[in-house]
C-alpha positions in Angstrom: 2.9 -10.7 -30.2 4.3 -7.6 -28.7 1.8 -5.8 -26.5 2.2 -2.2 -24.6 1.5 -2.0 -21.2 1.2 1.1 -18.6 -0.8 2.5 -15.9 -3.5 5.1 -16.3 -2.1 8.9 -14.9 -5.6 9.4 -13.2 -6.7 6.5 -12.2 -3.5 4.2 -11.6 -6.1 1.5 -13.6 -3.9 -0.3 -16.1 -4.2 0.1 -19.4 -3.8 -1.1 -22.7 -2.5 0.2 -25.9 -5.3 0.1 -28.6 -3.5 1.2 -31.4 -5.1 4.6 -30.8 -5.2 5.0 -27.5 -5.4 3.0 -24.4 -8.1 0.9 -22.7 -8.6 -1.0 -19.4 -9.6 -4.1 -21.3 -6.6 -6.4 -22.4 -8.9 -7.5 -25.4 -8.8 -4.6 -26.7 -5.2 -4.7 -27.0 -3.0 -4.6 -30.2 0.2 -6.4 -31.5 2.4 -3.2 -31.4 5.3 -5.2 -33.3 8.0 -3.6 -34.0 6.8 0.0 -33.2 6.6 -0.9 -29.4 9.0 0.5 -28.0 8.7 4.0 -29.9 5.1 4.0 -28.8 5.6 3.1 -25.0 8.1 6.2 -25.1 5.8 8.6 -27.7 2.8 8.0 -25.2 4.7 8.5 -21.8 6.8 11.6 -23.5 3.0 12.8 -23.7 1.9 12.2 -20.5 -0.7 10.0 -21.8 0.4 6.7 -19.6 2.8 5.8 -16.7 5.5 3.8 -17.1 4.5 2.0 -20.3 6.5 -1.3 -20.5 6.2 -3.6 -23.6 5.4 -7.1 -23.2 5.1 -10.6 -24.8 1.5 -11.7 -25.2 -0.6 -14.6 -26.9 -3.7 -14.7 -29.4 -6.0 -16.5 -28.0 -10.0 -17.4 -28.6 -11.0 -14.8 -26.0 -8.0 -12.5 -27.8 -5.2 -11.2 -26.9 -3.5 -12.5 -23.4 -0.3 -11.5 -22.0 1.8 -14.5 -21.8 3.4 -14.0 -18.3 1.4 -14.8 -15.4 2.4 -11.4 -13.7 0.8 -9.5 -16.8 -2.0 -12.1 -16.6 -2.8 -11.2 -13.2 -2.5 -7.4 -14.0 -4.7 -7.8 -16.8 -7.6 -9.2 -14.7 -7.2 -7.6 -11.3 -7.1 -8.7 -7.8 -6.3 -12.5 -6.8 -7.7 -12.6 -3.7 -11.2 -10.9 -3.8 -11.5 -12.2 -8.0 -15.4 -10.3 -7.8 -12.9 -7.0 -7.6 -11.5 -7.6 -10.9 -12.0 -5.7 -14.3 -13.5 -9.0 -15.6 -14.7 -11.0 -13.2 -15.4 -13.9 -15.0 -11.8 -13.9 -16.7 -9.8 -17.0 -15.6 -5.9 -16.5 -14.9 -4.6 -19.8 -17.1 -1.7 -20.3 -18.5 -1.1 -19.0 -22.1 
């Protein structure tokens, strides 16, 4: 599973690509396959995301998870203060 990755031009939240857009929620992310690459550089041609990056992810039963811890952790926010994270209740695990 291929998954597109950037940061939000407002907020500096990152985001996910959706398949038509981008959210903060890594569940709401998309297998970009093949395409990745043409969309990171579509949508940051756009100005629609910073620094998109495409990345190998995992379907799991709570969907999908980036496979890398680094992307873990960027998916579910801060590691030391865990209540400051976009999901609080998300557990970093291995993929």
């Amino acid at each position: 599973m291929r998954i597109v990755t950037g940061n939000d031009l407002v907020t500096g939240a990152v985001t996910w690509w959706t398949g038509k857009g981008w959210s903060i929620h890594v569940a709401d992310a998309v297998d970009a396959g093949h395409e990745a690459e043409a969309i990171a550089a579509v949508e940051e041609a756009a100005r629609r995301v910073n620094g998109p990056v495409v990345i190998e992810g995992v379907m799991t039963d709570a969907g999908p998870t980036p496979a890398h811890i680094k992307d873990r952790i960027r998916a579910s926010g801060p590691t030391c203060r865990q209540d400051l994270g976009i999901r609080p209740d998300f557990q970093i695990e291995k993929a």
